[in-house]
C-alpha positions, 0 to 999 in steps of 0.5 A: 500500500502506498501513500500518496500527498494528494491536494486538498479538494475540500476546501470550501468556495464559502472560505473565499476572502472577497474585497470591498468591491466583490463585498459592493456587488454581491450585496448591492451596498455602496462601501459607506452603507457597509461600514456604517452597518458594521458599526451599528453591529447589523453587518459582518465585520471584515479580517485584516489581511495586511497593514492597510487591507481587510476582506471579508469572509464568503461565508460571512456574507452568505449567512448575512444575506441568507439573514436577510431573506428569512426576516423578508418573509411573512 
């Protein structure tokens, strides 16, 4: 029996990191209204990734419009 190091296939596409511009199209919010819903606590908050840079996880934003949709529904 021999072991081979094969590649991870399941990392999850929901872990991608997204910038703020992937961030503006994928909710329909211009920056501004991200950051103030992310200081009234209603938005998901961002990872540092360098000195000057943050992203936000794919997931994150997933769960937060997945939110979104079910208090839309009566």
């Amino acid at each position: 029996m021999s072991t081979t190091s094969e590649p991870r296939t399941d990392v999850r596409r929901a872990d991608r990191l997204l910038n703020k511009w992937a961030v503006e199209q994928q909710t329909s919010l211009d920056i501004t209204t991200i950051y103030r819903k992310m200081k009234a606590g209603t938005f998901p908050q961002p990872v540092r990734i360098g000195k000057r840079r943050v992203a936000w996880r794919e997931s994150d934003i997933a769960a937060w419009q997945a939110n979104l949709e079910v208090g839309t529904r009566l």
